[in-house]
SEKOLKOL-341926 format. One record per residue: chain; x, y, z of N, C-alpha, C in turn. Coordinates in nm, 3 decimals. Layout:
<recs>
  kette     n.xx     n.yy     n.zz    ca.xx    ca.yy    ca.zz     c.xx     c.yy     c.zz
      A        X        Y        Z        X        Y        Z        X        Y        Z
...
</recs>
This chain:
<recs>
  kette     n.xx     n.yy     n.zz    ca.xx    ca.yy    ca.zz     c.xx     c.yy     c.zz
      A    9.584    5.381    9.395    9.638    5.497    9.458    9.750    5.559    9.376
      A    9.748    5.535    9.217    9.860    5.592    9.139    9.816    5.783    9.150
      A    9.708    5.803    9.165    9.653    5.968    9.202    9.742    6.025    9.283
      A    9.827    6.133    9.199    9.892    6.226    9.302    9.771    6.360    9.390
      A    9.773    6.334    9.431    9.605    6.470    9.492    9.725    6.586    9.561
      A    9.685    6.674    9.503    9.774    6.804    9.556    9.675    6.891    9.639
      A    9.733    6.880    9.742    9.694    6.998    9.860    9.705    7.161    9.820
      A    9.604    7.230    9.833    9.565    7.333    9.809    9.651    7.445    9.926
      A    9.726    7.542    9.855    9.822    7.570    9.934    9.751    7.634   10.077
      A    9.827    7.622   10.159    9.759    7.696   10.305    9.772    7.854   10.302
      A    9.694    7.940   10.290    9.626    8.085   10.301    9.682    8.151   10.415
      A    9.760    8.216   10.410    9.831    8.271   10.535    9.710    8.404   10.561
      A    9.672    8.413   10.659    9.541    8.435   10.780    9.602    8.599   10.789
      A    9.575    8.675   10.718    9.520    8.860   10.719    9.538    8.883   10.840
      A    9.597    8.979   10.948    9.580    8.980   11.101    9.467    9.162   11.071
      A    9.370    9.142   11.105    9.298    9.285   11.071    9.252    9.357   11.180
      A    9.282    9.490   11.267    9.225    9.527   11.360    9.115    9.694   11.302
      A    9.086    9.686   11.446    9.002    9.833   11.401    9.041    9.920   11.510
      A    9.047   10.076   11.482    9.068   10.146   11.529    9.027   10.290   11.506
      A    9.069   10.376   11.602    9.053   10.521   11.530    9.194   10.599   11.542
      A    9.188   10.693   11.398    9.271   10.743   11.342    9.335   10.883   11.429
      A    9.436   10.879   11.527    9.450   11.028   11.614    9.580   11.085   11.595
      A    9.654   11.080   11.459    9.699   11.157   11.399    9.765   11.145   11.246
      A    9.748   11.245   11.171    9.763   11.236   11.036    9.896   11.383   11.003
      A    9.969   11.365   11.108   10.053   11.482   11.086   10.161   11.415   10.929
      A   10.212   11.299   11.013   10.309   11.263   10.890   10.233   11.208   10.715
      A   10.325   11.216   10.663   10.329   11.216   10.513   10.291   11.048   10.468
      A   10.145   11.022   10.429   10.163   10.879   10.370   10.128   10.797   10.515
      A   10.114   10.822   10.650   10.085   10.744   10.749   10.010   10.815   10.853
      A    9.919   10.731   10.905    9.854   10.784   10.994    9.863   10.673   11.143
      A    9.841   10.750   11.274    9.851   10.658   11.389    9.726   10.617   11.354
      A    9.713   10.537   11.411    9.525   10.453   11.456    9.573   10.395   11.602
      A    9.464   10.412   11.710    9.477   10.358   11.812    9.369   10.271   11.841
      A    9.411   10.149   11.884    9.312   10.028   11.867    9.292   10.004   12.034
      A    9.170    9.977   12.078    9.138    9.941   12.218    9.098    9.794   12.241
      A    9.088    9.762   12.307    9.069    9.604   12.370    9.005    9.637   12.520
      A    8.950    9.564   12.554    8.909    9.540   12.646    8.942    9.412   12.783
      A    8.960    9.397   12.870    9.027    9.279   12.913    8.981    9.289   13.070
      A    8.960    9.155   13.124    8.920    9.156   13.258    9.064    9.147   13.327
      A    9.040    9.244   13.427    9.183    9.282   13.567    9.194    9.134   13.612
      A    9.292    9.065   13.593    9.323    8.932   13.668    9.315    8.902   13.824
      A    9.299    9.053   13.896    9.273    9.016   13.985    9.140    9.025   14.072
      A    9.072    9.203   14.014    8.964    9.252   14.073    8.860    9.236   14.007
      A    8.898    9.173   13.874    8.777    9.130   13.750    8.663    9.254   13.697
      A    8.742    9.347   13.687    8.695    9.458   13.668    8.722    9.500   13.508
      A    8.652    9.470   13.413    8.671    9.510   13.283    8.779    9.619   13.213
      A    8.878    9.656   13.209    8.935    9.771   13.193    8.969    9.770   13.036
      A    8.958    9.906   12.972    9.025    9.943   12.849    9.197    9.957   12.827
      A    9.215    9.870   12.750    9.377    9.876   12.717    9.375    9.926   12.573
      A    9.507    9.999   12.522    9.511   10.059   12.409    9.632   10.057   12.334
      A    9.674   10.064   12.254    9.770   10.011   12.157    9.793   10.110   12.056
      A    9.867   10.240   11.988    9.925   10.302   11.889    9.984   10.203   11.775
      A    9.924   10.230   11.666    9.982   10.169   11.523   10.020   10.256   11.441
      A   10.125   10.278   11.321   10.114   10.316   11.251   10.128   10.273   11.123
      A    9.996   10.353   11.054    9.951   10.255   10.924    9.974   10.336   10.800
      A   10.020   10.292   10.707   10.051   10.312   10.562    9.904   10.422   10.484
      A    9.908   10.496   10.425    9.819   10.558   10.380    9.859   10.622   10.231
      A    9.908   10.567   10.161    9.934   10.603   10.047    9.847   10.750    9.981
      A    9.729   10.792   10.010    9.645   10.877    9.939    9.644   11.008   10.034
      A    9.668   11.002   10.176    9.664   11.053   10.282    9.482   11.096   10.297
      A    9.388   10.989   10.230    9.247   11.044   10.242    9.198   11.050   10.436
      A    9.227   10.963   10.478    9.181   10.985   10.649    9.191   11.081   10.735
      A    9.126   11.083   10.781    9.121   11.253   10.851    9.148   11.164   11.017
      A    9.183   11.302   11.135    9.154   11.232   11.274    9.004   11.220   11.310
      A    9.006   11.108   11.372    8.869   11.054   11.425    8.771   10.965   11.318
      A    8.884   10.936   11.237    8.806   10.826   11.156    8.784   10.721   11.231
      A    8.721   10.597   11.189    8.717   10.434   11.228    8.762   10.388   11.105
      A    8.871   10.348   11.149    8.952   10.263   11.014    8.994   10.071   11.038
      A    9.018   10.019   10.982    9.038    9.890   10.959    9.171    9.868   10.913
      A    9.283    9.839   11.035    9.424    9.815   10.950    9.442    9.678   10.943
      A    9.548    9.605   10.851    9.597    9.496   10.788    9.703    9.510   10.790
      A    9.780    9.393   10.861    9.924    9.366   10.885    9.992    9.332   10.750
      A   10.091    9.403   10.726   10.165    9.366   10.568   10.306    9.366   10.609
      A   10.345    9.363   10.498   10.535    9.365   10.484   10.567    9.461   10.622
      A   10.709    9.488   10.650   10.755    9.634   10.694   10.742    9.731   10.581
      A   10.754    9.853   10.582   10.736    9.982   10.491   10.864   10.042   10.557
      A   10.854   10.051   10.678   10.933   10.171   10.775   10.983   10.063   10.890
      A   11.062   10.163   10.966   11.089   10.094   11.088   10.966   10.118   11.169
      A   10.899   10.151   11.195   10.758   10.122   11.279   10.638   10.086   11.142
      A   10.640   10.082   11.070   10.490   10.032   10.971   10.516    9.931   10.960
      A   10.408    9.801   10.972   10.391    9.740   10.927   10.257    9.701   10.915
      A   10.168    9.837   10.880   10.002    9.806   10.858    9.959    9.887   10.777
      A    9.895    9.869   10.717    9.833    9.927   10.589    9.681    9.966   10.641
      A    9.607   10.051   10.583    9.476   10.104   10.612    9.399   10.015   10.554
      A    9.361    9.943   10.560    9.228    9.829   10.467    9.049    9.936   10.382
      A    9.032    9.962   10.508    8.908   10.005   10.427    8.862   10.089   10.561
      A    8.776   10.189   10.534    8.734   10.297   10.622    8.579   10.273   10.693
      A    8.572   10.258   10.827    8.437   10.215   10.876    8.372   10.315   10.918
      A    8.380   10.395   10.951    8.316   10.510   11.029    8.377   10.667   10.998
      A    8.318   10.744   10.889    8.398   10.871   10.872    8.337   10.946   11.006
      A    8.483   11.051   11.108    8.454   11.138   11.134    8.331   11.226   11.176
      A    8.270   11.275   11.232    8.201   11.378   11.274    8.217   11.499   11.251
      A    8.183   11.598   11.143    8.220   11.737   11.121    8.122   11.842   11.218
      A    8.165   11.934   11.303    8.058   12.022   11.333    8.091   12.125   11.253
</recs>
């Protein structure tokens, strides 16, 4: 047992949600609002709950009504701390 065996460091775990994008007014960030779903604790009635983020956008490419994919990072701002990951669903143009 003279073998030192080194443990492979532990991977701190990405927190990644999805959402859609409902406003791109500011510079470099866009909101995304992420939904969940959750049974009423009491009437067990499925209801939609919803959550405002705002995520880092360096390029400002997202338009409103995207499906985007944010990733929890550093702070940026006093409200950012999510970055846009990758884009799932562009928009609908009529």
């Amino acid at each position: 047992m003279s073998d030192t065996q080194t443990t492979p460091v532990a991977e701190k775990r990405q927190r990644l949600l999805q959402g859609t994008v409902v406003s791109t007014k500011m510079d470099k960030t866009v909101v995304v609002r992420v939904e969940r779903r959750v049974k009423h604790p009491l009437y067990g009635k499925i209801i939609v709950r919803s959550r405002k983020y705002h995520a880092h956008d360096e390029t400002n490419q997202y338009n409103e009504g995207d499906v985007v994919e944010i990733a929890e990072c550093r702070p940026i701002s006093r409200h950012k701390a999510w970055t846009v990951a990758r884009l799932v669903t562009a928009a609908r143009t009529i």
